[in-house]
N, C-alpha and C positions, 0 to 999 in steps of 0.2 A: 327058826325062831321068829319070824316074821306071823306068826300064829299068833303072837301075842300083841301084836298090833292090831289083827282083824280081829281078834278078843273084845277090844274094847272100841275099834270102829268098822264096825257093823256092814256098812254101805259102800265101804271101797270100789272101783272099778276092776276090771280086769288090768286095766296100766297101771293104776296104782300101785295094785299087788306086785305086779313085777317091778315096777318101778323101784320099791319099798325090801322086796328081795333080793335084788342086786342088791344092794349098799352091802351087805356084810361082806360078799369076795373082792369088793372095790376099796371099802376102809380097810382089810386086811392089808391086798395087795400095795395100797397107799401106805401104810403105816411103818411098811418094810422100810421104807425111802422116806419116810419125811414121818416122824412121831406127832402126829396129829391128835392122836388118842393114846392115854396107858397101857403100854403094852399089858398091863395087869389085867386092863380094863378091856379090851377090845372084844373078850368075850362075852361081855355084860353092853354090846351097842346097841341092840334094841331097846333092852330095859333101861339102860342109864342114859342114852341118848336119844335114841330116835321115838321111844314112848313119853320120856319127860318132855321131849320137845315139844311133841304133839299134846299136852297136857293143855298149853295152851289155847288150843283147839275144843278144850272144855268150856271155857269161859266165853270164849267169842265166838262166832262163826263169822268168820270176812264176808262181806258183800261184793258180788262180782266187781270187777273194776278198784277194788282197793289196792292202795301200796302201800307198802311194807318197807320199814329200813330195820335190817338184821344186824346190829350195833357189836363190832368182836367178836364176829362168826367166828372166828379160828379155823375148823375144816369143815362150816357146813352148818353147825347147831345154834338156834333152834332151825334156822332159816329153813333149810333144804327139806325135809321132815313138811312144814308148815307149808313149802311152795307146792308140795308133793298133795296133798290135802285138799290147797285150794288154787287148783289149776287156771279159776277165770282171774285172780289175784295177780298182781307181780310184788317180785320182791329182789329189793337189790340187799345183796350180804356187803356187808366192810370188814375189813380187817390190816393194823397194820404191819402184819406178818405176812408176807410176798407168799413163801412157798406155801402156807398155810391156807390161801387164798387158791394159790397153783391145784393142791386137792378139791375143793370146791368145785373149781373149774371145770378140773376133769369127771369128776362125779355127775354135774349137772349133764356133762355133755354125754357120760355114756349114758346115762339114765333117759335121756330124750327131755331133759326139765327145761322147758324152753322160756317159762315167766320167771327163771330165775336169773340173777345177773350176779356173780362173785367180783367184785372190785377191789384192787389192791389200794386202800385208802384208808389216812385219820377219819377218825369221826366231824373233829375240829374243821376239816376239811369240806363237805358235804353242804353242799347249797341246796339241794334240793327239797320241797317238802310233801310230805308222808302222811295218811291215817295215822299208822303208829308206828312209833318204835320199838321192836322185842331185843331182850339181850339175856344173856345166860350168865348170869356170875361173873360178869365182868370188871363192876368198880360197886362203890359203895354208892346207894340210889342218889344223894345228894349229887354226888362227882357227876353221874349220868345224865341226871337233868341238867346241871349246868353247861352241859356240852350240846344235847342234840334237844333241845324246849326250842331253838332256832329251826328245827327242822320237822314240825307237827303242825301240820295243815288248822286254819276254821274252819273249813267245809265239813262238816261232817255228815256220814253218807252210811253208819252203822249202828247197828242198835246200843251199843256202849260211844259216847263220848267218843272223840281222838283223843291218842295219850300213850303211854309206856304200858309193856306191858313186860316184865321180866322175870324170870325163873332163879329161885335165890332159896339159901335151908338154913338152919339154925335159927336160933334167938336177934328177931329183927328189929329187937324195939328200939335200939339208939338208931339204926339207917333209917327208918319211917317216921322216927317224932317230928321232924320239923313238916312231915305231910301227916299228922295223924287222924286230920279233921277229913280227909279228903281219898286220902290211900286205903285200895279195899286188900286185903290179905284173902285169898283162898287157899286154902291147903290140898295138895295134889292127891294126897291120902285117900279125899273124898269121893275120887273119879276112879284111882286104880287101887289094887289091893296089896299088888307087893309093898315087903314090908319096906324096903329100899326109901322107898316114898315117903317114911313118916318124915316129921319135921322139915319137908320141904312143900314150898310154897308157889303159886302165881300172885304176884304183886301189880294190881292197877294200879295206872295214877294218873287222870282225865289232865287234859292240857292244861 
């Protein structure tokens, strides 16, 4: 199923693609022992995961040398997918789920993802500063700024602003009013075709 990812990026490497094909008997074998994924769900991880993750990937393309903070990676998403993408990047994943974090780990490390870094840590926690920050449906976009807006560099060194950048579906318009002047909504629809995609979104929101 990993087809469906060279579907819609074209230019993969050779390591990519394996890199990208491994995950499915890694997330299985991981899911046994620690539900990181719906068991419902685990046959749907390229499409509901590791493609929507990489949706992100529509909107921006990383400049070599960017960092990344992967805000409630849980086992990987979006972070692992986007580290996988953009090799000259690094990206630290957070999460405050230990074992959850423990998948990550082992994932990046079969896969050979070496700008990846999984850390078992709050957000609240994190001194360090970022490009951007992505997160997948983690809290409601208020809740997120208020936590990691500490953690997004001025330097900026990409063709969009630094800023958040997060993966979120349904009717968003009470989470985005207090950013409405400012927050760009792209719909994921517009990049891939499954139907899976409609009403969900890439949400910017420049520092």
């Amino acid at each position: 199923m990993y087809t469906l990812i060279s579907q819609y990026f074209t230019d993969l490497t050779p390591v990519q693609c394996q890199q990208i094909e491994a995950l499915d008997a890694l997330y299985r074998d991981w899911n046994e022992k620690i539900n990181v994924i719906s068991r419902k769900d685990i046959d749907n991880l390229y499409e509901h995961h590791v493609l929507h993750s990489m949706a992100i990937a529509k909107v921006i393309h990383f400049r070599s040398g960017s960092k990344i903070l992967d805000f409630g990676t849980g086992g990987g998403f979006p972070g692992i997918p986007l580290a996988i993408l953009f090799p000259d990047c690094q990206f630290k994943l957070i999460d405050g789920t230990g074992k959850k974090i423990r998948v990550a780990q082992e994932v990046c490390q079969a896969i050979g993802l070496r700008n990846c870094q999984p850390t078992h840590m709050r957000g609240e926690d994190e001194k360090d500063l970022y490009d951007f920050v992505v997160s997948r449906a983690v809290m409601p976009l208020p809740d997120l700024v208020k936590i990691v807006q500490k953690n997004i560099s001025k330097k900026h060194q990409n063709a969009l602003p630094n800023g958040i950048l997060c993966l979120k579906g349904g009717n968003l318009q009470a989470e985005i009013q207090p950013f409405k002047n400012i927050v760009q909504t792209t719909e994921i629809s517009s990049f891939f075709d499954e139907e899976w995609f409609k009403e969900k979104h890439v949400i910017y929101l420049p520092r």
